[in-house]
LUMTORNU-890115 format. One line per field, with one value per residue (C-alpha): x, y, z; chain. Coordinates in steps of 0.02 Angstrom, whole numbers, plus 50000, padded with zeros to 5 digits. Example, Ala and Ser with C-alpha at 12.3 -4.5 7.8 and 13.67 -1.06 7.14 Angstrom:
BEGIN
xx: 50615_50684
yy: 49775_49947
zz: 50390_50357
cadena: A_A
This chain:
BEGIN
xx: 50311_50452_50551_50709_50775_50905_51079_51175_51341_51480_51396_51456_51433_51297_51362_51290_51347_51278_51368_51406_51288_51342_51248_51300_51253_51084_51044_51100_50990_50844_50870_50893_50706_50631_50648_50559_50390_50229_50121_49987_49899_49902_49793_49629_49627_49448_49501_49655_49517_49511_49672_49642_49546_49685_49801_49711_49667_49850_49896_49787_49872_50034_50146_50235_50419_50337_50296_50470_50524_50437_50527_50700_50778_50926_51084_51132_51313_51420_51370_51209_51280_51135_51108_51058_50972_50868_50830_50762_50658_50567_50534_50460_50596_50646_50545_50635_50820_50906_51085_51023_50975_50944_50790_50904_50948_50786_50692_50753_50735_50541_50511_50576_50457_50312_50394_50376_50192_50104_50173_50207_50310_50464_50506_50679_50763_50918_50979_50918_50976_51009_51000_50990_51063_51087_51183_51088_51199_51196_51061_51164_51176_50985_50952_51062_50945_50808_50691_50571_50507_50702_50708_50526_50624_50765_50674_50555_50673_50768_50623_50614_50770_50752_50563_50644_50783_50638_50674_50523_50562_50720_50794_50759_50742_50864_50798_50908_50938_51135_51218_51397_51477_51611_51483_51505_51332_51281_51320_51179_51051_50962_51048_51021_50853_50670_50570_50661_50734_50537_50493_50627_50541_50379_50408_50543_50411_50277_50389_50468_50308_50174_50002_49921_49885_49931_50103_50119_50251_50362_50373_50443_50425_50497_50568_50618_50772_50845_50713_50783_50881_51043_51107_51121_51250_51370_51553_51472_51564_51433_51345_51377_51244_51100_51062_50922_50790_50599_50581_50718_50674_50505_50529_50679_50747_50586_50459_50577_50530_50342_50335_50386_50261_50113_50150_50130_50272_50243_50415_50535_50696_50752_50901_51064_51089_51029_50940_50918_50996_50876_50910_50792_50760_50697_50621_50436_50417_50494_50404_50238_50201_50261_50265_50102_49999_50016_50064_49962_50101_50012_50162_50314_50463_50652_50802_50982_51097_51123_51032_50972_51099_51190_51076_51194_51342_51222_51215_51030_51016_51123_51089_51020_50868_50834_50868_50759_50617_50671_50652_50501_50405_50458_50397_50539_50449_50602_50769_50885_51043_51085_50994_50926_50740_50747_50847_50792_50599_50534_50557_50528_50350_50334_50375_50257_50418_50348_50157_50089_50003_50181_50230_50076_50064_50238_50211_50046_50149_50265_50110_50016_50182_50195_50013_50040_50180_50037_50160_50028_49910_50086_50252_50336_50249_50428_50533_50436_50471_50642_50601_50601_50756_50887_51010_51137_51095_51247_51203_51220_51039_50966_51048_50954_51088_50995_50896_51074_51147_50998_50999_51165_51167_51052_51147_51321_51339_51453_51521_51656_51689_51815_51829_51713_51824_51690_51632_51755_51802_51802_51956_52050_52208_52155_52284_52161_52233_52186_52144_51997_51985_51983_51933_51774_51711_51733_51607_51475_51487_51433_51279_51284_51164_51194_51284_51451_51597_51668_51496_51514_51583_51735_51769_51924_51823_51658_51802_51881_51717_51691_51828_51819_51934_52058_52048_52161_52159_52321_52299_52427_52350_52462_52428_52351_52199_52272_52475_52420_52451_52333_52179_52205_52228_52066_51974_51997_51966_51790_51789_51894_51815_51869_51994_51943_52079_52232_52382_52508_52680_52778_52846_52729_52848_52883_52654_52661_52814_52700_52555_52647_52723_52571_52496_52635_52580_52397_52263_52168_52185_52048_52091_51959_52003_51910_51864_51861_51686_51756_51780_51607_51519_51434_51575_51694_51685_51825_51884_51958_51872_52022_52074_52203_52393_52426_52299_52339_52508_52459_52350_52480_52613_52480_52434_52611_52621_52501_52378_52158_52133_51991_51912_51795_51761_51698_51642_51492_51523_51546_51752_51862_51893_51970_52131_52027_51914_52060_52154_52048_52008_51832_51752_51636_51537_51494_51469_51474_51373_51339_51337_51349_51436_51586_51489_51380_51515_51588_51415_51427_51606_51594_51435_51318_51217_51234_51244_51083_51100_51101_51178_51073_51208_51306_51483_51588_51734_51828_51769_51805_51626_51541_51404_51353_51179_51071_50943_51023_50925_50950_51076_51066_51232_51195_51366_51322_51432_51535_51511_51641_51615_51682_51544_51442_51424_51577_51738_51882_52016_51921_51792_51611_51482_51497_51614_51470_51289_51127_51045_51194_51249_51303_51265_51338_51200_51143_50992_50909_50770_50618_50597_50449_50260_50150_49966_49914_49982_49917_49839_49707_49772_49652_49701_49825_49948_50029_50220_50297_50453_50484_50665_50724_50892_51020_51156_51174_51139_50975_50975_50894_50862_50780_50705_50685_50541_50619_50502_50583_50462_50496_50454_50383_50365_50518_50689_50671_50791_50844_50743_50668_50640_50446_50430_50555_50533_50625_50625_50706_50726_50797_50896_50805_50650_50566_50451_50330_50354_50201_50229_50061_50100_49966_49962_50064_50227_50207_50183_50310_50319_50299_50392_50248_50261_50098_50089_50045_50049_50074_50006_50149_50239_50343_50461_50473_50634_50659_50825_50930_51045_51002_51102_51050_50887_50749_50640_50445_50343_50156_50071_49991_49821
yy: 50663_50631_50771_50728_50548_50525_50438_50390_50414_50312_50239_50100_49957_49846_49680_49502_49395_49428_49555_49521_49508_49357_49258_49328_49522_49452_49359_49511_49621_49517_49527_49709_49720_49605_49748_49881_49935_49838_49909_50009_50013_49906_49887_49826_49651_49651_49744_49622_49561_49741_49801_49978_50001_49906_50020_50200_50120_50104_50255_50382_50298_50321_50473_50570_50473_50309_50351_50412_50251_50128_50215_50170_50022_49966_49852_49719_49745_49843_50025_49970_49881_49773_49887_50030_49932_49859_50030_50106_49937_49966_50142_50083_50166_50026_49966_49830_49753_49678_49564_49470_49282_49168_49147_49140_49318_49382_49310_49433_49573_49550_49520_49677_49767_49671_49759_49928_50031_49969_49792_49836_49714_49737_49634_49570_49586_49501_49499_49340_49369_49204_49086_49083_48928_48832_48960_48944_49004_49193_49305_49277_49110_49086_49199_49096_48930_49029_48911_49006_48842_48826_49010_48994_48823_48913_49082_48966_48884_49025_49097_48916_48939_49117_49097_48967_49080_49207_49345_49432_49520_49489_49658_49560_49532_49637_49674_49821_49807_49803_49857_49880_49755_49855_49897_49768_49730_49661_49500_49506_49545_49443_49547_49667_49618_49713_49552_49424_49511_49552_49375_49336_49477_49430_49236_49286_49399_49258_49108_49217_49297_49147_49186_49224_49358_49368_49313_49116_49087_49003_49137_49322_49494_49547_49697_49733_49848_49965_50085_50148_50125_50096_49959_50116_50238_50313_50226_50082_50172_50116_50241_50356_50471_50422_50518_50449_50510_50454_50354_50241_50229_50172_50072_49980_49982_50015_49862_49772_49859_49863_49689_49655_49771_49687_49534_49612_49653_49715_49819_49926_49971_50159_50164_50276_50341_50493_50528_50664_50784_50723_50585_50446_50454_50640_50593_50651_50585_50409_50380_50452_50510_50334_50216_50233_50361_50266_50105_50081_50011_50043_49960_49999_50099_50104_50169_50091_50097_50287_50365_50492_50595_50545_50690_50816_50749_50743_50924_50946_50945_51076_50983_50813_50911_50977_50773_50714_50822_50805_50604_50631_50725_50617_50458_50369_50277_50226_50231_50116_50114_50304_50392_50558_50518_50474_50641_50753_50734_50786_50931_50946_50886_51008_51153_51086_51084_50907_50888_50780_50671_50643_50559_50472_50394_50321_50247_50179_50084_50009_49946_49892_49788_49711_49670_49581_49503_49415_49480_49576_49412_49330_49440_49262_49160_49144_49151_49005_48929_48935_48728_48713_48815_48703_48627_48674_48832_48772_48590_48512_48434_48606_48633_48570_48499_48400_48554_48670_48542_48539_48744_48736_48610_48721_48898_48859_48909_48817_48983_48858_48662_48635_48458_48414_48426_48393_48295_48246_48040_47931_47885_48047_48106_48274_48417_48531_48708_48889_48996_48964_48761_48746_48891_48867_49035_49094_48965_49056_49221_49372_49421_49247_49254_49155_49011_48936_48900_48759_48691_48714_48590_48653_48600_48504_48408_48389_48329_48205_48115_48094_48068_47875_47730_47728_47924_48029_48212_48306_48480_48639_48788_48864_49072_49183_49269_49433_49495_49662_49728_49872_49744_49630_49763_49848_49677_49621_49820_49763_49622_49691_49548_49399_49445_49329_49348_49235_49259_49093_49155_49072_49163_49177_49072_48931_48922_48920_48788_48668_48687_48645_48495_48437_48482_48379_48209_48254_48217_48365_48541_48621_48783_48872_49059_49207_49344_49307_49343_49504_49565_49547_49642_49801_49945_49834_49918_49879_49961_49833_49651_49561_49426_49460_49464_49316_49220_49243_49214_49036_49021_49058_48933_48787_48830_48816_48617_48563_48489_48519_48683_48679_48835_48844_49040_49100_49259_49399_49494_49472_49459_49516_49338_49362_49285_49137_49132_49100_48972_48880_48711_48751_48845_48837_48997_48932_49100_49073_48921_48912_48754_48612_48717_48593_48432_48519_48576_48395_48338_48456_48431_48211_48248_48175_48355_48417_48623_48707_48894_49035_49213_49338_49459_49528_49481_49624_49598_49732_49879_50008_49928_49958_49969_49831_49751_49668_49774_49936_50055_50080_50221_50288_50210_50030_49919_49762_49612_49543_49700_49822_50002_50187_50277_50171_50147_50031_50024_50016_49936_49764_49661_49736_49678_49532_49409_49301_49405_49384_49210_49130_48962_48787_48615_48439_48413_48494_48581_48612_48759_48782_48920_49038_48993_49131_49103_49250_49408_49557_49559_49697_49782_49675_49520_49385_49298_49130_49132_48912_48817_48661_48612_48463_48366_48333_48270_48106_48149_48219_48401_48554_48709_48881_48937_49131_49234_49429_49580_49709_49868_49911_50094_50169_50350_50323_50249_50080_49951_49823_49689_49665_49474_49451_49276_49107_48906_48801_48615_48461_48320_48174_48112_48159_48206_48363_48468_48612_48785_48905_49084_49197_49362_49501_49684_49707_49606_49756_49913_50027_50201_50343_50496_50577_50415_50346_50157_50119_49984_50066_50014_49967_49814_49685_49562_49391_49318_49159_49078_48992_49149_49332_49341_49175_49193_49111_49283_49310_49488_49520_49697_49766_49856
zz: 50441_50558_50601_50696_50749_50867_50881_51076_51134_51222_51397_51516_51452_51491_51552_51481_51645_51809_51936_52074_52233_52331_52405_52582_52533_52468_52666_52755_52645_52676_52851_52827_52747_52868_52986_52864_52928_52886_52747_52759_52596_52421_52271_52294_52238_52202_52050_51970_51841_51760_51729_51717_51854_51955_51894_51925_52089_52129_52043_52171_52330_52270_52324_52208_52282_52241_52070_52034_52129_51970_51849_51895_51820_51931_51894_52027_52073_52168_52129_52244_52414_52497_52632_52490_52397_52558_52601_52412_52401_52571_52502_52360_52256_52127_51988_51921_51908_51793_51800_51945_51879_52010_52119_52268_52215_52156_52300_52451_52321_52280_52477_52494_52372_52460_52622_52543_52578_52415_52387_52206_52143_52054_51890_51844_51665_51574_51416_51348_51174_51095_51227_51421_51523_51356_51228_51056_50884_50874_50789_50613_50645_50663_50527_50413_50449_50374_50473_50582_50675_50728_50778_50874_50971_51005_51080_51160_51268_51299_51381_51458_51563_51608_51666_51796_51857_51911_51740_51684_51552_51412_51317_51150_51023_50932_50743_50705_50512_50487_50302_50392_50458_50534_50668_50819_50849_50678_50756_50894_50752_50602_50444_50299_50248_50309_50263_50337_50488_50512_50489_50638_50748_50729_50782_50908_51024_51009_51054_51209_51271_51226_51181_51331_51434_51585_51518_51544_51685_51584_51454_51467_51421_51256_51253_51063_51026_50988_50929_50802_50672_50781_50676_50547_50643_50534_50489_50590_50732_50905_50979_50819_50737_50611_50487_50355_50237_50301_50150_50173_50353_50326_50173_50235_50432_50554_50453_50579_50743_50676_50654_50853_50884_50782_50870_51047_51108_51279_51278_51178_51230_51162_51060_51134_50950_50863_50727_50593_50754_50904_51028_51013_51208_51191_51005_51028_50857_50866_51046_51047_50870_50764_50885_51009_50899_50707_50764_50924_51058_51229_51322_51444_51361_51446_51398_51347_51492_51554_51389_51476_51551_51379_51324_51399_51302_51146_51174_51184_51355_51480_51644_51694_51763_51581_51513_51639_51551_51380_51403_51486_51376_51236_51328_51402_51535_51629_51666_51669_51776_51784_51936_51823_51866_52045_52099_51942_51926_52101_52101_51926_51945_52097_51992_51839_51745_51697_51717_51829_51677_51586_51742_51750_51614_51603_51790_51709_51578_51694_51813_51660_51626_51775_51775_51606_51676_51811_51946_52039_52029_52111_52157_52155_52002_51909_52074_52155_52325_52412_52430_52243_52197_52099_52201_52062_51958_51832_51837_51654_51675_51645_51472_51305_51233_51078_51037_51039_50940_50817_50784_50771_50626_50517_50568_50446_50293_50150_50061_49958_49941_49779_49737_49854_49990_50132_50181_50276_50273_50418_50403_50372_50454_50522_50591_50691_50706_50742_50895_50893_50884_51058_51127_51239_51274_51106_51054_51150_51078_51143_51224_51285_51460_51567_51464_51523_51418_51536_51461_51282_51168_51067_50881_50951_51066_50951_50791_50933_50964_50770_50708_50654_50717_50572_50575_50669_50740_50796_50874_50862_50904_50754_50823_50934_50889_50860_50904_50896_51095_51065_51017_51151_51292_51223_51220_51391_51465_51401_51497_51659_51779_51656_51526_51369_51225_51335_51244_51210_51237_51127_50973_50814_50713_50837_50843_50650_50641_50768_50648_50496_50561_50607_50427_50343_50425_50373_50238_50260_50381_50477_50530_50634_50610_50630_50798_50957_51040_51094_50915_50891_51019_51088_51060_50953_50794_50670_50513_50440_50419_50385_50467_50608_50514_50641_50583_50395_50420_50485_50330_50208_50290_50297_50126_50045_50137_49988_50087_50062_50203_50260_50348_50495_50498_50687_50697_50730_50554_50358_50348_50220_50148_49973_50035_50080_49921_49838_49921_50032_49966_50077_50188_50319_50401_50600_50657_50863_50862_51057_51161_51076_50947_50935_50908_50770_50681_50673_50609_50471_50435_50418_50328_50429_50422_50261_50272_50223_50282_50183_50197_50293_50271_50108_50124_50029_49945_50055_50190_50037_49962_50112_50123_50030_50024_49880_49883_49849_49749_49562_49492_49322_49256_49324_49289_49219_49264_49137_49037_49094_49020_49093_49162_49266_49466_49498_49546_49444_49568_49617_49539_49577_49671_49844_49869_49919_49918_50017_50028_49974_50039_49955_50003_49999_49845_49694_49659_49507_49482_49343_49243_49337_49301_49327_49348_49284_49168_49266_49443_49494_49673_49774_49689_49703_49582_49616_49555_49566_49493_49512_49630_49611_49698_49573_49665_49771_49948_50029_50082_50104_50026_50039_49892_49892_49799_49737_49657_49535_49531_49365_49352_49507_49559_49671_49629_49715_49743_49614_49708_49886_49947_49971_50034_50040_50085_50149_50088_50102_49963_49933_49796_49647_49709_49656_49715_49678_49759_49752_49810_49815_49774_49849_49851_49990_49926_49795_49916_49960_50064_49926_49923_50026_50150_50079_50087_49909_49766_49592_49443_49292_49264_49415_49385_49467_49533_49595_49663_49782_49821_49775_49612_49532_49492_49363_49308_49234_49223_49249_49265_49402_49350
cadena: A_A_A_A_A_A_A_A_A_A_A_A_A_A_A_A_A_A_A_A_A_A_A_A_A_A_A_A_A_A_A_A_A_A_A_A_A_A_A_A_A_A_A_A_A_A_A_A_A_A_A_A_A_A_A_A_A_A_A_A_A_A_A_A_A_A_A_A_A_A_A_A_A_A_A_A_A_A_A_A_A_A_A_A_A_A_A_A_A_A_A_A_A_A_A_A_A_A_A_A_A_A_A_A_A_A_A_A_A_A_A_A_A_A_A_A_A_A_A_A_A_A_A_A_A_A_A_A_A_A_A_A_A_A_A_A_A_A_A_A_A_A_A_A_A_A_A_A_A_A_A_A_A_A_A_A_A_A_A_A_A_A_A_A_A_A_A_A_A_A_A_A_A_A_A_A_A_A_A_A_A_A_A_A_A_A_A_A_A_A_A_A_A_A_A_A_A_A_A_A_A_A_A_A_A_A_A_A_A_A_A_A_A_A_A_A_A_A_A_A_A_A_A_A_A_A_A_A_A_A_A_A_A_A_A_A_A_A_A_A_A_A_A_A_A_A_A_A_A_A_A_A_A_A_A_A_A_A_A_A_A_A_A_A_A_A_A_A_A_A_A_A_A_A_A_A_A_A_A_A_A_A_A_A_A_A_A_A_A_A_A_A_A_A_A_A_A_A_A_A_A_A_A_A_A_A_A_A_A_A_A_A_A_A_A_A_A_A_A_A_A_A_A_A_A_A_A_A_A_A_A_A_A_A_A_A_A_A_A_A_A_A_A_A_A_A_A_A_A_A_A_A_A_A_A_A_A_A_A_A_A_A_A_A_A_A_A_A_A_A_A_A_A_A_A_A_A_A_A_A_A_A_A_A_A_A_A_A_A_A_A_A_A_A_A_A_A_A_A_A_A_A_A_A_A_A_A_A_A_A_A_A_A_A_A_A_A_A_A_A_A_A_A_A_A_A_A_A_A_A_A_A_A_A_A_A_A_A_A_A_A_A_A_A_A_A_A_A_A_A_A_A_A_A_A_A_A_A_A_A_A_A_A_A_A_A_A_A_A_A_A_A_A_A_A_A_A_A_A_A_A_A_A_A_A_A_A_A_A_A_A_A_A_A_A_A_A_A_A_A_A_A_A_A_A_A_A_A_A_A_A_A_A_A_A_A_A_A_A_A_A_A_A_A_A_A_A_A_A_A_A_A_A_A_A_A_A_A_A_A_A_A_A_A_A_A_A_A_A_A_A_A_A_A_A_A_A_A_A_A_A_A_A_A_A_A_A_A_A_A_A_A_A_A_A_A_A_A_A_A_A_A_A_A_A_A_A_A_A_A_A_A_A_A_A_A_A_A_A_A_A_A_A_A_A_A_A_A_A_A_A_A_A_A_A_A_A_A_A_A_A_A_A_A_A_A_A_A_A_A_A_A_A_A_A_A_A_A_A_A_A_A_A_A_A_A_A_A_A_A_A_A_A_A_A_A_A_A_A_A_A_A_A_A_A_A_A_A_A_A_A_A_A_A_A_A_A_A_A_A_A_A_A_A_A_A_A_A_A_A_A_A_A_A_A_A_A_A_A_A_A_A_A_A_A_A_A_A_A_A_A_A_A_A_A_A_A_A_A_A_A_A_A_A_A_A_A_A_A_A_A_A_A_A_A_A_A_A_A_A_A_A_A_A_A_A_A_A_A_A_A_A_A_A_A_A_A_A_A_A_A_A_A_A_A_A_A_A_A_A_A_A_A_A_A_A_A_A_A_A_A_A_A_A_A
């Protein structure tokens, strides 16, 4: 029974591009550490076949500094000059780094580990979230393809691009559960939904790590995050406190994190929030009770960036001596990026403050990942020879262009299309407007690696190559993201180096006059509107999810010309899009789409990719429903759509329930579903019932769909929610082709966490739902013995 999570506070932020360590410092340090003193001991290589007899082989040569030394997790930049840096690596006093990602970088740095007295190799991370070299669509965005072989591509090669730039190990993926979109980070993750956000997980940590052991050389470490429940902080302020009963916890946000684990993930990175009143990084329960007693992880743990001596401003820690122990004894193996271990725990471990085993046994886990990483087997097997190194890191030949383009395709979602507006013709007269239609690094979005936006394709350039020779595309920019002063200050502080939002200086109304005119002598607008990367990002929580007034001015004066407006939405986060619900002749969710972004937009605007993504992610009808979510559990004094009455759970000022709701998404074709065929009336607990319709195409174009299987506990000892997705398909047909569906429905799909956290299936009656969204569904009952 857990007894306290944890929540983290405000912390410097940890940077997606690389810092910088030219060249230059990088040759000097090198010749620094070619001057270090020979070795005079290492691990026996006799021993590499067993790992832990490697590792307590290294473990009793190693002094009490060097152990320290591999729990420190370093960022590459200028708060460690190469001269430092030369000197902790030939002390063996630097585990691993992570921002530098190049070999020419990472090269000098692991010769100067094999300099040190041990040659224990050091391992390099990055945040390869949703791409590396090539940017893929963001986690929403490959959520909302609800195709697990296109998420498995896209992680693959990911791990591709950062296996040749010499990374090890990738803080990813990110399966926090998000209900409120005001919190800035819901765009790096898959959604609101345990089952499918555990479906991501699980594929994610296979395609990055492979399936072998050592870890292939082309593959990396995946380091799941951020355990736990950040993606749950209150207000969806980052970094704020989580407070949450252990049922809900179990039954709906850590299946996630479990998931990663089941499929081996050899890392977890700690979460900087709190919860129930203790810091995950000093959570005893969350780190050695759940996760390595009842689930089994034997891997490496770190922190988020500067966690630990967070736990002073948490308040449960006076001194960083006192965090230092807290995190210890909890199980936070190491530290990353503040320096709380390396000056805190010697003399900690002198005084038997911290035992001598704690410390052991978190230097065990970072040598056991290194050994899985097959870096003691070979310091340089993803860093290679200097002979080999590309002759241009940024050159376009390294990019997977066809495969971006292809994820990209299946990440949109079609949330309206009156009158058939799209596709797009040929030969249409197109005024191209919006802040975002041309903005290159916006396309990326954030969390983007080591993508470049002079490399990604903007809509205005991917709508210029399509557009046909009796079409024509005029451009007017129309607004600027935001006019609030405030906002765009606060956005480029985040991004000091390389300020993103650029501001146009012309007035508001002379933008909005441009775009009008240019509207007039149209058939059809496209207005890309939406955030700007920024928006969507680590500490960019919002309380408000409206568009920017800018932008809706825009909107409003291109809707009054008369002509079809057509939106292309870009952003990390459900928006408050009543406005455009309204009066947008269509609308088209992109998300950040990466790469090739631009190009696959174009294909899915001219209809030669017709959209087949669904919603991962409720979108409410304002912030004052948040949060929102489909499967919320069941009240008393349930409202009933269409049947208003006093005294039920609604509210009385707007329509209740989503403005669009989970799994929702509409394509250039029709689909048609079956009524529910159940094989069976009642199932005994170790049996299995098949659930099938029939889907068939309708309309006049192929396409695809994802047809989603739902279970309604009827009466249970618990309230549960009003329905949980179990399992889904995804299918493509052509013009009037049907086809079975066949779900098999097994004890588990009924199980749920009990009010004493027993994992159990109760007997009593389930319903079946089956549908192309969450709320349109095709229902049929059976009994559980």
């Amino acid at each position: 029974m857990p007894h306290q999570l944890t929540a983290r506070q405000a912390a410097p932020v940890r940077r997606p591009r690389t810092l910088a360590l030219t060249l230059c410092a990088l040759a000097c340090s090198a010749a620094l550490l070619a001057a270090a003193p020979a070795a005079q001991a290492q691990a026996n290589p006799a021993l590499l076949g067993n790992k832990s007899a490697f590792i307590d082989d290294l473990l009793r040569q190693m002094t009490l500094e060097e152990k320290i030394g591999q729990l420190r997790l370093i960022s590459i930049g200028p708060e460690m000059p190469a001269k430092k840096l030369a000197e902790e690596l030939a002390a063996g006093r630097v585990g691993g780094t992570f921002n530098s990602i190049t070999r020419a970088e990472n090269r000098p740095l692991q010769d100067g580990a094999m300099r040190s007295r041990l040659k224990i190799p050091m391992f390099f991370a990055y945040d390869v979230i949703h791409g590396h070299r090539t940017t893929f669509p963001i986690g929403l965005g490959l959520a909302s393809s609800w195709d697990m072989d296109l998420v498995a591509k896209a992680m693959r090669i990911a791990a591709e691009e950062a296996a040749a730039d010499s990374i090890d190990m990738t803080f990813a993926p990110m399966v926090d559960i998000s209900r409120d979109p005001r919190w800035g980070r819901t765009s790096e993750g898959f959604g609101e939904d345990p089952y499918l956000v555990s479906r991501i997980a699980e594929v994610s940590v296979r395609a990055l790590q492979g399936d072998t052991k050592p870890i292939a050389a082309n593959r990396l470490m995946a380091s799941v995050k951020h355990f736990a429940l950040y993606g749950a902080v209150e207000g969806g302020r980052d970094y704020n406190v989580v407070n949450m009963d252990p049922q809900r916890m179990y039954n709906d946000y850590l299946p996630p994190y479990r998931a990663a684990i089941d499929a081996g993930a050899g890392a977890v990175m700690v979460a900087l929030n709190s919860i129930n009143g203790t810091p995950a990084t000093s959570n005893t329960w969350l780190l050695q009770d759940l996760l390595r007693r009842d689930w089994g992880f034997k891997g490496l743990t770190v922190s988020d960036h500067g966690a630990i001596t967070e736990l002073v401003n948490h308040g449960v820690a006076q001194n960083d001596a006192q965090a230092a122990r807290l995190a210890m004894q909890a199980g936070t193996d190491m530290s990353m990026a503040d320096q709380v271990y390396i000056k805190q725990l010697p003399e900690l471990v002198r005084s038997g403050k911290v035992p001598q085993q704690e410390l052991d046994n978190a230097v065990r886990d970072i040598l056991g990942a290194k050994y899985d990483l097959g870096l003691f087997k070979d310091p340089y097997v993803r860093i290679g020879r200097a002979a080999d190194d590309p002759a241009d890191v940024y050159a376009d030949s390294r990019l997977h262009r066809r495969e971006a383009r292809e994820v990209a395709q299946q990440s949109m979602v079609l949330l309206e299309n009156r009158n058939a507006t799209l596709p797009l013709k040929k030969t249409a007269r197109i005024a191209l407007v919006g802040p975002l239609a041309d903005s290159h690094i916006d396309m990326l979005g954030s969390w983007s690696a080591a993508g470049r936006d002079k490399q990604t394709i903007t809509l205005r350039q991917g709508l210029q190559a399509a557009v046909g020779g009796q079409g024509r595309l005029v451009y007017a920019r129309g607004a600027n993201i935001t006019d609030d002063k405030h906002i765009v200050d606060y956005l480029n502080f985040l991004n000091w180096d390389n300020p993103e939002v650029v501001q146009d200086k012309r007035s508001p109304q002379a933008m909005i006059d441009e775009a009008v005119r240019a509207a007039r002598d149209a058939d059809v607008i496209v207005a890309a509107v939406g955030e700007s990367r920024g928006m969507s990002h680590e500490s960019s929580s919002r309380t408000s999810l409206s568009l920017p007034q800018s932008q809706l001015d825009l909107l409003k004066a291109l809707k009054a010309t008369g002509k079809p407006l057509v939106l292309v939405l870009m952003n990390g986060r459900p928006l408050d899009l009543n406005w455009a619900h309204e009066n947008a002749s269509a609308i088209l969710e992109t998300w950040y789409t990466g790469t090739e972004g631009g190009n696959a937009i174009a294909d899915v605007l001219y209809g030669e990719v017709n959209p087949s993504g669904k919603l991962p992610i409720t979108f409410p009808r304002s912030v004052g429903q948040i949060p929102s979510y489909y499967n919320h559990p069941r009240v008393g004094r349930p409202y009933t759509e269409g049947k208003p009455g006093n005294y039920t759970s609604q509210y009385f000022d707007e329509p209740n329930g989503p403005l669009y709701p989970f799994g929702y998404g509409l394509s250039y074709t029709e689909f048609k579903l079956s009524e529910v065929h159940l094989s069976q009336a009642s199932m005994t607990a170790d049996g299995k019932l098949q659930a099938s319709v029939t889907v068939k195409n309708v309309g006049r174009r192929a396409g695809a769909t994802v047809v989603q299987l739902y279970i309604r506990d009827v009466a249970a000892s618990v309230v549960r929610p009003v329905k949980e997705l179990k399992d889904f398909r995804k299918l493509m047909l052509q013009p009037g082709e049907e086809q079975e569906v066949q779900f098999s429905i097994d004890r588990k799909a009924l199980s749920f966490y009990n009010a004493k956290l027993e994992y159990v299936a109760e007997p009593g009656e389930f319903q079946v739902q089956i549908g192309l969204d969450s709320k349109d569904v095709k229902t049929a009952s059976f009994n559980l013995q």
